[in-house]
GUGUKOL-776078 format. One record per residue: residue in three letters; x, y, z of N, C-alpha, C, CB in turn. Coordinates in steps of 0.05 Angstrom, whole numbers, plus 5000, padded with zeros to 4 digits. Glycine has a CB too. Layout:
AlaXYZXYZXYZXYZ;...
END
This chain:
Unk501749765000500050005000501850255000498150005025;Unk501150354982502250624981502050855000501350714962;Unk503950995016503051225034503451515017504951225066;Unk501651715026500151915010499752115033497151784995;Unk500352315026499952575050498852785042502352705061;Unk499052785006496252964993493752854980496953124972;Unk491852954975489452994973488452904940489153294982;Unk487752724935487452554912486552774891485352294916;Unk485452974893484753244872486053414867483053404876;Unk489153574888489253764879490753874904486853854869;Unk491854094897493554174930491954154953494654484934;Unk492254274969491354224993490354564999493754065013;Unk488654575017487154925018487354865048483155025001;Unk488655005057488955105091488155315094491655135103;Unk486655295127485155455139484255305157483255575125;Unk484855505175485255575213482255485225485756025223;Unk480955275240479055265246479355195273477855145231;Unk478355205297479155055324476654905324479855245354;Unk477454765345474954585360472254685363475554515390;Unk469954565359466454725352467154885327464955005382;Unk468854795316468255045293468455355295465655035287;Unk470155455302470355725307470455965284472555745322;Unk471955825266472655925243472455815217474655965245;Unk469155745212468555515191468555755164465055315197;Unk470955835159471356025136470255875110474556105134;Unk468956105096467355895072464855565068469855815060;Unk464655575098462555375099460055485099462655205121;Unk458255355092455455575085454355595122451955355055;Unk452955795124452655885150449955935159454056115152;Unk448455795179445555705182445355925198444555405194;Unk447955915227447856075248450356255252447355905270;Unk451356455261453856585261454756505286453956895257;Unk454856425310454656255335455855965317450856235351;Unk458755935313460255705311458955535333463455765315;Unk459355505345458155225364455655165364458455235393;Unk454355325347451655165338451455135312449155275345;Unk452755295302452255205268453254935263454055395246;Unk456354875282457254585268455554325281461054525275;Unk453654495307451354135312450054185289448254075346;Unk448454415285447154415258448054245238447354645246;Unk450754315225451454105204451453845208453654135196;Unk451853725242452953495237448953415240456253345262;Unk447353495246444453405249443453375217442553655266;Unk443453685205442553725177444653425161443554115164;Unk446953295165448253195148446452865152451853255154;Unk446052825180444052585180442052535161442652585201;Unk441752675147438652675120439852435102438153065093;Unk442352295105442952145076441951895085446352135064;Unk441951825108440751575118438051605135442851435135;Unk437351795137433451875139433251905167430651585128;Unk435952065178436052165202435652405211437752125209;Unk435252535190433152835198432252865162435553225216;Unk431353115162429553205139430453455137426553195142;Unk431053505116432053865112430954075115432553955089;Unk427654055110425254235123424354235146423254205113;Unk424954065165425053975192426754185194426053675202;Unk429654095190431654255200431654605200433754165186;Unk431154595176430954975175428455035191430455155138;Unk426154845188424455005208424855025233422254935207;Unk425754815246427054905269428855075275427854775277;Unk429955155265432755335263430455625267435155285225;Unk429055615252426855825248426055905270424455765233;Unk426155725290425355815329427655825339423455585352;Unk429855865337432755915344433856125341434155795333;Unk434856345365435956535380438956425369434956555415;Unk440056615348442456585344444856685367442556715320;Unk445856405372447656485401446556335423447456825410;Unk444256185422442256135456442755875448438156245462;Unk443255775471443855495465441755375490447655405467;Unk439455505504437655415506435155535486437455415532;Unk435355675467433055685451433855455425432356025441;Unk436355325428437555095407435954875419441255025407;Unk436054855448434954565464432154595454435054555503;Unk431154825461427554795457426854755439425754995461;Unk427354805415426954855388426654555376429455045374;Unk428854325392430254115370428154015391434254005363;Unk427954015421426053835435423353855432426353845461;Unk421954005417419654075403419553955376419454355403;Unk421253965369421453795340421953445347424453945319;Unk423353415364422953135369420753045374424353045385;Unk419653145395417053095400414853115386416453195414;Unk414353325365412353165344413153035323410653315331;Unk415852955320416052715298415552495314419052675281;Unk417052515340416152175351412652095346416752165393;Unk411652335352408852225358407452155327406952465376;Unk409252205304408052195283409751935283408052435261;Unk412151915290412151555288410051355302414851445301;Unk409851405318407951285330405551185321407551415344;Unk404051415309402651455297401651315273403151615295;Unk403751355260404851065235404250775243408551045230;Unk406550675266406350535274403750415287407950565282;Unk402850465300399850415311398250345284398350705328;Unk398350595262396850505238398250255225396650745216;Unk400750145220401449945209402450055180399149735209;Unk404150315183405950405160408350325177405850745147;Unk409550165167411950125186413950255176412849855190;Unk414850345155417050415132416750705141416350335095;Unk413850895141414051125145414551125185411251275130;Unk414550875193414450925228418450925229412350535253;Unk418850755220421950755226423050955216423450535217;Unk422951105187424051315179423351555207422751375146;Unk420351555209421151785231421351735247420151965238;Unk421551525266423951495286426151525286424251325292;Unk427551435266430051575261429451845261431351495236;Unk428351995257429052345257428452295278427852605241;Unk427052275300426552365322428352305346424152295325;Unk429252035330432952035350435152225350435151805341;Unk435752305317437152505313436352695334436952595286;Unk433552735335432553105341432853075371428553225331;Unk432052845384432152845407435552905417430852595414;Unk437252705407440152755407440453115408441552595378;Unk439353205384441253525376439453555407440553815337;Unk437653635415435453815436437153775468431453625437;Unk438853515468439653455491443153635495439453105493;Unk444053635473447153695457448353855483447153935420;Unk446754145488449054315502446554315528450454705483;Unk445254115546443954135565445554075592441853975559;Unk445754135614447153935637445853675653447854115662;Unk448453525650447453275664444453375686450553125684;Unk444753565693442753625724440753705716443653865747;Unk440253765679437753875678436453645674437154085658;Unk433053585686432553395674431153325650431853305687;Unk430953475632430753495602432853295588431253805591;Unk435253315599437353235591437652795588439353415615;Unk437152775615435252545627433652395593432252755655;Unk431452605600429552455585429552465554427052545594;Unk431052735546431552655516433052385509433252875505;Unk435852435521437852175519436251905519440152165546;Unk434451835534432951585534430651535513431751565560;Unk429551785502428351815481429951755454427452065482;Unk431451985456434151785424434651535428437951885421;Unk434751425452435751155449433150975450438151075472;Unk431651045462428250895443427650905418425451015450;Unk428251105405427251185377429051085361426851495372;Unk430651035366433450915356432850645352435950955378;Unk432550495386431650125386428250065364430649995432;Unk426750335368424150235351424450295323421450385360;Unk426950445314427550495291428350135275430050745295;Unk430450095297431849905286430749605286434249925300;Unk428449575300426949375300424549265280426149415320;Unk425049535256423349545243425249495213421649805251;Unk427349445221428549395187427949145180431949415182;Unk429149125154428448765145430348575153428348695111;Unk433248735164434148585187435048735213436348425179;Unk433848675230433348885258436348855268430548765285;Unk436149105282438649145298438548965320439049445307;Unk440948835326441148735364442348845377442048495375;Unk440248975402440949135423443449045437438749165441;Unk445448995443448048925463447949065484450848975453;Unk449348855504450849065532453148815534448249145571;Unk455648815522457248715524459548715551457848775503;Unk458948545564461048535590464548525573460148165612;Unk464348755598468248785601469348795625469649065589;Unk471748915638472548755664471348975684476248695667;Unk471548915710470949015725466748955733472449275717;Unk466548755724463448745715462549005711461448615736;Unk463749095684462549305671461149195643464749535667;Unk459549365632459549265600458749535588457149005592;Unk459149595560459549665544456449795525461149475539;Unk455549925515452649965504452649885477451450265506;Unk452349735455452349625425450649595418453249415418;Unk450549685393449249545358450349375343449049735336;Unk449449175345450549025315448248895293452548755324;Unk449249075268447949125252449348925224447849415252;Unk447148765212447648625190446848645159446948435197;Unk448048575144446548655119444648465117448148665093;Unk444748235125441947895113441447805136443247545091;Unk440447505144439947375165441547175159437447325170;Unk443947135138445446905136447346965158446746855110;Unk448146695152451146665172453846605163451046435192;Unk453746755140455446865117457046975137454347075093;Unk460946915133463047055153463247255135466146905164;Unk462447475149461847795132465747985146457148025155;Unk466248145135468748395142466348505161470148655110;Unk467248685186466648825212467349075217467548715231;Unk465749225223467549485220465149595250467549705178;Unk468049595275467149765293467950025297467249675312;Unk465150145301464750445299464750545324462250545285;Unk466550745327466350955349466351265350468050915362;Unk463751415360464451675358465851785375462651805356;Unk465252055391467652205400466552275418468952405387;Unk467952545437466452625466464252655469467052815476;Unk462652805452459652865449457152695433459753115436;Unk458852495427456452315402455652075421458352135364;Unk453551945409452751715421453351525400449851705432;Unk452751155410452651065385450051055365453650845389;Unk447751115382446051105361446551285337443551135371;Unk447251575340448851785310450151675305450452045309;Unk452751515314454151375297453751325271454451195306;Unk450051105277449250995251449151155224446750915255;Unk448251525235447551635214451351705188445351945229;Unk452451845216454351985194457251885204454252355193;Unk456951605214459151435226459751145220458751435253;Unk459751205198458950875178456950725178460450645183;Unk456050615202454950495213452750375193454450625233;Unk450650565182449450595156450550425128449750885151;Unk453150635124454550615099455850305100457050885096;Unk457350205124458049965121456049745115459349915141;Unk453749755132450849525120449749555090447749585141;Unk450949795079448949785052452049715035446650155042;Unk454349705041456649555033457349345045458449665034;Unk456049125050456048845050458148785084457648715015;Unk457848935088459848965123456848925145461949445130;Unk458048835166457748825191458349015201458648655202;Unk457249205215457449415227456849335268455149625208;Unk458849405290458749485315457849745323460849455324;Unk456149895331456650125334456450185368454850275314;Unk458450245372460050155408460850425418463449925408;Unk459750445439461550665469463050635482460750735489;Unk464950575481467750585503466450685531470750845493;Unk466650595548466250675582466450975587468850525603;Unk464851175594465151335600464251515577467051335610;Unk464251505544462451575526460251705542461651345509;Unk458351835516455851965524453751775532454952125502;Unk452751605518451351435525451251205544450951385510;Unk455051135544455050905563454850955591457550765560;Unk456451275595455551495621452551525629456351805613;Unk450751585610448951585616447251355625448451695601;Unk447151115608446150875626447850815659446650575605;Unk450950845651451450775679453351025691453050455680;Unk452951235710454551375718456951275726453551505733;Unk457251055735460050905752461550895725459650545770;Unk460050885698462950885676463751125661462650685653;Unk466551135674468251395660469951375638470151505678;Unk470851445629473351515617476251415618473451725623;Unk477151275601479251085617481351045587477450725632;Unk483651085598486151175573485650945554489951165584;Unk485650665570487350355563484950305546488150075592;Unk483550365526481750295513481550085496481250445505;Unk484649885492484049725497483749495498483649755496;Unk483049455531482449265553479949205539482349365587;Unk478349445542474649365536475049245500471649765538;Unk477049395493476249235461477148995461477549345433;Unk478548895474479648595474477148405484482448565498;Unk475048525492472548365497471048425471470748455526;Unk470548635469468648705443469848495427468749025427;Unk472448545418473048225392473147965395475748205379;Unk473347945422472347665442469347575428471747785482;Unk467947825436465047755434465147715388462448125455;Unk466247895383465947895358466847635341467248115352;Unk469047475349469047305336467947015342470947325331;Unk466747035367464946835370461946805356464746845396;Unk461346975336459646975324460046825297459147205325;Unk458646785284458346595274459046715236455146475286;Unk457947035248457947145214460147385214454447295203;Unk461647305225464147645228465847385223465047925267;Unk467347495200470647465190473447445212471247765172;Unk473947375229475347425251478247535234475547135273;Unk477947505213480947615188480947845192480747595151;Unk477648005185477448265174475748405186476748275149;Unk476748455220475248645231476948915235474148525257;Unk475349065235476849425221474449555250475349595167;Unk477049765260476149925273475750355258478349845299;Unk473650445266474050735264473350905281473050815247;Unk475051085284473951305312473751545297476351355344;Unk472351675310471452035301472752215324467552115302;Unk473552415321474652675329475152485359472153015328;Unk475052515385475852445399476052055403474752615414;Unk474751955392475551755369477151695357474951745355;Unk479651895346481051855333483051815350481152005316;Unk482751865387484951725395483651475404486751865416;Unk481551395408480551115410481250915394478351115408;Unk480950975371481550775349483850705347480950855324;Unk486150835347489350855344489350665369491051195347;Unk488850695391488950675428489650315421484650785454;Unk486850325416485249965409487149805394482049955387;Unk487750025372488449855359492749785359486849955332;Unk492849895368495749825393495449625409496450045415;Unk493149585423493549405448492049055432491149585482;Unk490649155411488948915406490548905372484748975410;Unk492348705377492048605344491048485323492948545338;Unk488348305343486948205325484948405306485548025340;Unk484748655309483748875288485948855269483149195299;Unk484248875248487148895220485749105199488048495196;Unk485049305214485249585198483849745222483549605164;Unk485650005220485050205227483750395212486750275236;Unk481350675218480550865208480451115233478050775193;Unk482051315229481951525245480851795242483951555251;Unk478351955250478552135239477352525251477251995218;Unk480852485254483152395248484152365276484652555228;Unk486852275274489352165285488652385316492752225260;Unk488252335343487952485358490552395379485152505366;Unk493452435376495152375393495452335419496152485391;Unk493852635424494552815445492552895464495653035435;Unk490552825479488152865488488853165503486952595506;Unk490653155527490753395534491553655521491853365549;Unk492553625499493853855483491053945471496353745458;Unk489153715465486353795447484553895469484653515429;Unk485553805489482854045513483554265518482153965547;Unk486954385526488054645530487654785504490854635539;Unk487054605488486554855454483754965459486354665414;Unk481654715465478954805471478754995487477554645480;Unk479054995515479955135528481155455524481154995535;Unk482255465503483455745495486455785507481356005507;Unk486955625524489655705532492555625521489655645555;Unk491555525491494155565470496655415476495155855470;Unk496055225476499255085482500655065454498954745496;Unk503155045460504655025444505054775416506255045460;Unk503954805398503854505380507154335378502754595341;Unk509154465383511454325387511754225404513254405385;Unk510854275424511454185456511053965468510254315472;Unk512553745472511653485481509553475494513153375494;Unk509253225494506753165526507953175544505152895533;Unk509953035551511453205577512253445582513553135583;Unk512253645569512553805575509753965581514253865562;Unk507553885568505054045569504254005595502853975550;Unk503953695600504053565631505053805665507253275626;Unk507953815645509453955669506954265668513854045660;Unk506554345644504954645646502854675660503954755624;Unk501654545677499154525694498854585715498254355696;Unk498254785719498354905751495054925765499755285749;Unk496554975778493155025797491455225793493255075827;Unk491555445782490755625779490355705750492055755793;Unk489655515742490255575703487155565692492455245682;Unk484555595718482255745714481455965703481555775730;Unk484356165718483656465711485756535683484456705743;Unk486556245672487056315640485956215623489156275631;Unk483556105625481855995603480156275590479655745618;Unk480056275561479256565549477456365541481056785526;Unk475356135543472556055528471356045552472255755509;Unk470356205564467956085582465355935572466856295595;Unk464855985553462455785543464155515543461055875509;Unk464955395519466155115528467054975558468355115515;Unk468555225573468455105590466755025607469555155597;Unk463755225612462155185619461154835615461055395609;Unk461454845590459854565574461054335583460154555541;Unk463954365596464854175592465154095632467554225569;Unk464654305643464154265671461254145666464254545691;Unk458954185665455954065654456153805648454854185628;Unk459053685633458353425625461153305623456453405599;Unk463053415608465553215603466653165628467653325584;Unk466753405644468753275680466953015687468353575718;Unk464653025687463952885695464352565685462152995697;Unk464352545661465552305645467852225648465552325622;Unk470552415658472452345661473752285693473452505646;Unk471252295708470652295731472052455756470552085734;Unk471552745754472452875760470353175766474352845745;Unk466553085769465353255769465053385786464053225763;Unk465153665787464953945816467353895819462853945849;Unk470053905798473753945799474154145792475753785784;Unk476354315786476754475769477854375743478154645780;Unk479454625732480154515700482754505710479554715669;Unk483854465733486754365740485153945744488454595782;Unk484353995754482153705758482653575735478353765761;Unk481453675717479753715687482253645673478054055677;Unk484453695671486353695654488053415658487953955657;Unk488653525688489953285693489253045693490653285708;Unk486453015700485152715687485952655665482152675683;Unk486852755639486952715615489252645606486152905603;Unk491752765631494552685619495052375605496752725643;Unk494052115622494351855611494751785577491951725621;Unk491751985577490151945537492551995519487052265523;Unk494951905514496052025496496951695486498352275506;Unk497751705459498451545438501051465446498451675412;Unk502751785447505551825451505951525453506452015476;Unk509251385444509851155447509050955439509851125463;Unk506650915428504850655418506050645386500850705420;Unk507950875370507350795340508650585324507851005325;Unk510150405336509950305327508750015341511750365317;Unk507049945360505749805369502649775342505549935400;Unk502949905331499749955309501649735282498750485293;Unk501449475287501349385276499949375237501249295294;Unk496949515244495149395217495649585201491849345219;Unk494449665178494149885154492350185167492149715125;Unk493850405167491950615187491950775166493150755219;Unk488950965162487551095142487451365164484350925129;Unk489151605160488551795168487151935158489951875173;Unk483952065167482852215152483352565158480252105154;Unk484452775152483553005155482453125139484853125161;Unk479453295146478453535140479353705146476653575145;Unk480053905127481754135127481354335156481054295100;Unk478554345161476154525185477854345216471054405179;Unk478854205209479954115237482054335245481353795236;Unk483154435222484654655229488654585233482954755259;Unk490054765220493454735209494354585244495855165197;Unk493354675260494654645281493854235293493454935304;Unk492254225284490653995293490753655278487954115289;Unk491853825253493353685223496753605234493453995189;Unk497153835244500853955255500753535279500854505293;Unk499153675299499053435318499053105307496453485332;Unk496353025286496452855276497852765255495052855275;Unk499652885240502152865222504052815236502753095206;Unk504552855261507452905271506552475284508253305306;Unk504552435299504152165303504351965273501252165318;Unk502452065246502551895241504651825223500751875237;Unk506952065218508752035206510851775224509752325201;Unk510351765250512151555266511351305254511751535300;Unk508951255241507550945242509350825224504250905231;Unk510550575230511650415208509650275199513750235215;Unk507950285201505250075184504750175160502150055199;Unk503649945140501950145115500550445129498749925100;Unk500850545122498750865123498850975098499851135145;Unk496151065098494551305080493351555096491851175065;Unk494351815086493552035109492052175080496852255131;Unk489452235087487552385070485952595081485852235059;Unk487352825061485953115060483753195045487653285050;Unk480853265065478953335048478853595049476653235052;Unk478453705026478953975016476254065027479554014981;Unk475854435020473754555029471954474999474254885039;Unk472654484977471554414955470954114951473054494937;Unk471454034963470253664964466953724970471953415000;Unk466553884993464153965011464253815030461353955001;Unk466653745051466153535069468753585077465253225060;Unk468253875091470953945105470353975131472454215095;Unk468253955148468254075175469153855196465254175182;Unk469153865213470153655234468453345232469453805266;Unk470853205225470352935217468152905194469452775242;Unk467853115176467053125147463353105157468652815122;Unk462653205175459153175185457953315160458153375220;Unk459153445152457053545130456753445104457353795126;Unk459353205100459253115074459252795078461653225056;Unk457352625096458552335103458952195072456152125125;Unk457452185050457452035032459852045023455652065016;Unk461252265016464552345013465052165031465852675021;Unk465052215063466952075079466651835078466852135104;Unk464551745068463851375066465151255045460651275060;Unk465051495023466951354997469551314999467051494973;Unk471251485013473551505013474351295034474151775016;Unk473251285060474051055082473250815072472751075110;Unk470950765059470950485043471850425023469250405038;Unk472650575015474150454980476850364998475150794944;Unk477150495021480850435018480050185044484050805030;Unk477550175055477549885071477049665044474449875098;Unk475749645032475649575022476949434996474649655028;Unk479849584991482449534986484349365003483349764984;Unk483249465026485149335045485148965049484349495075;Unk481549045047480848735050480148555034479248705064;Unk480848705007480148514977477548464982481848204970;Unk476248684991472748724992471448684974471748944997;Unk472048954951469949064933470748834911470249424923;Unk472548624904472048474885470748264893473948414872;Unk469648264919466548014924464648054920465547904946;Unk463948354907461448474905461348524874461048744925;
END
């Protein structure tokens, strides 16, 4: 396999974007409020697999206080709520095709309505359990239904799963587990996280939470956030190849934005995965929260040395109070560290780093960057994946592709073509089809 560091069209177009989107220069613009325009995109981009509706979307947007990220909650939790009831609705009548399509939107909607709420509100509560109903009645209604999982891992913990098939044979199918990032659950996964795209390409799809995730937090508060990710995947492929229709050859992992150090993580400690997808390459967990954060660390600067930069008092240098707000509301708490400070907050995070593992990544690793991730964020993940001695492919999606924003939410069909043509290379796929 050939390794590749430009962009299969054409140079490469740089531009400065940080974390939420701050600086989505040239992306079309719903809201001027970056941290809501990019849930917007990644909600509006769910429409390719019938996870929202585009007139849905703008009309909601239509009750939205540009900047209010509780007139964002009301707006999307009003819209969930009368699509659910029109699934319902369906359903009771015996349209099943129109009941599952809008269930699916009403997972999406419920998902966006809950996005920037705190664990303490209880709105927050009851949306999350709503997406993940609308989600199980979605999926119960295909012509081959989803199975709900709770996969035990150590500590008698387990895990929250989908596994999703293309037939009811017991055909040994290629696997591809999906993982999103700090803020996603796995039920989105499905929409703009393969999950979808792999079942209608002849794959087995997982779509899985790592401990401490949004959703796995939410069923169980006792599960946090935990570097060694993986320990728990060494069960997930436990469980995976005892099945009867997964390839134990050709199981492929992918992570999204904080994901992208999951996937890498896993796939160091577990070599029975024999392909990686990152997107993209997240090295450095603490370097990606002090950027959020606003307090600018240095992109040359080791992890040890960022480590050493942490003081106690590095509250009264955070320039985002909104994020941080958001991330006291919900991420301390995932990383178990809730009512800490962001000396708390940080230092929980030092473990998450790659650092050292590159050449432990045995399989073929597919770096994806969207340009909107931003030069500095590209800087981080180039400098890891240039260490990998493995096959690697590092891919730049341009702003002209249309599937430049963080982890390509606004363009998945782009992102599905490009991560599957080259899984699908990997695994002498596409000439069985």
């Amino acid at each position: 396999m050939t390794e590749s560091s430009k962009p299969d069209n054409g140079p490469q177009k740089s531009q400065t974007v940080h974390w939420f989107g701050d600086q989505m220069k040239g992306a079309p613009k719903v809201f001027k409020a970056p941290f809501l325009d990019i849930q917007f995109a990644k909600t509006i981009g769910c429409t390719y697999y019938n996870g929202a509706e585009v007139g849905e979307c703008y009309e909601t947007a239509s009750r939205i206080v540009d900047g209010d990220v509780e007139s964002y909650s009301v707006a999307f939790l009003a819209t969930a709520e009368r699509v659910e009831a029109i699934a319902r609705h369906s359903k009771d009548g015996g349209h099943l095709v129109s009941a599952r399509e809008a269930f699916l939107r009403a997972c999406t909607y419920w998902r966006t309505g809950c996005n920037f709420l705190s664990h303490a509100d209880p709105r927050h509560r009851s949306a999350m359990q709503r997406q993940i109903d609308c989600f199980v009645e979605a999926g119960s209604l295909f012509d081959h239904p989803f199975e709900v999982l709770s996969i035990p891992i150590d500590n008698e913990q387990t895990v929250p799963a989908y596994f999703l098939r293309p037939d009811h044979t017991d055909t040994q199918r290629p696997t591809l587990i999906c993982i999103g990032g700090g803020d996603t659950t796995a039920e989105e996964v499905y929409f703009w996280g393969d999950g979808a795209a792999a079942v209608r390409r002849g794959y087995n799809a997982l779509l899985l939470e790592f401990p401490g995730q949004r959703g796995a937090y939410f069923r169980d508060n006792r599960s946090i956030l935990r570097p060694d990710v993986e320990v728990p995947t060494r069960y997930v492929v436990d469980y995976l190849i005892g099945r009867g229709d997964v390839d134990p050859e050709r199981i492929a992992i992918i992570g999204h934005s904080q994901g992208g150090y999951f996937a890498p993580r896993a796939a160091a400690g577990e070599k029975r995965i024999s392909a990686c997808i990152a997107n993209p390459i997240v090295p450095d967990q603490l370097f990606g929260f002090m950027g959020a954060l606003g307090l600018a660390p240095d992109p040359e600067a080791p992890h040890a040395d960022l480590v050493a930069s942490l003081q106690e008092g590095m509250a009264n240098k955070v320039n985002s109070p909104l994020i941080s707000k958001m991330f006291e509301d919900d991420v301390y708490a995932r990383f178990g560290v809730d009512g800490g400070t962001v000396f708390d907050f940080l230092s929980s995070t030092v473990d998450f780093t790659l650092w050292g593992l590159e050449r432990e990544i045995k399989c073929p690793v597919l770096n994806m960057c969207p340009v909107a991730e931003g030069e500095v964020a590209h800087q981080k993940s180039r400098q890891f994946f240039d260490k990998l001695s493995c096959d690697k492919v590092e891919r730049i999606i341009t702003q002209d592709e249309g599937a430049e924003l963080h982890c390509s939410v606004n363009g998945p069909s782009v992102k599905h073509q490009i991560e599957f043509d080259w899984l699908d290379d990997v695994f002498g796929e596409a000439a069985l089809r």
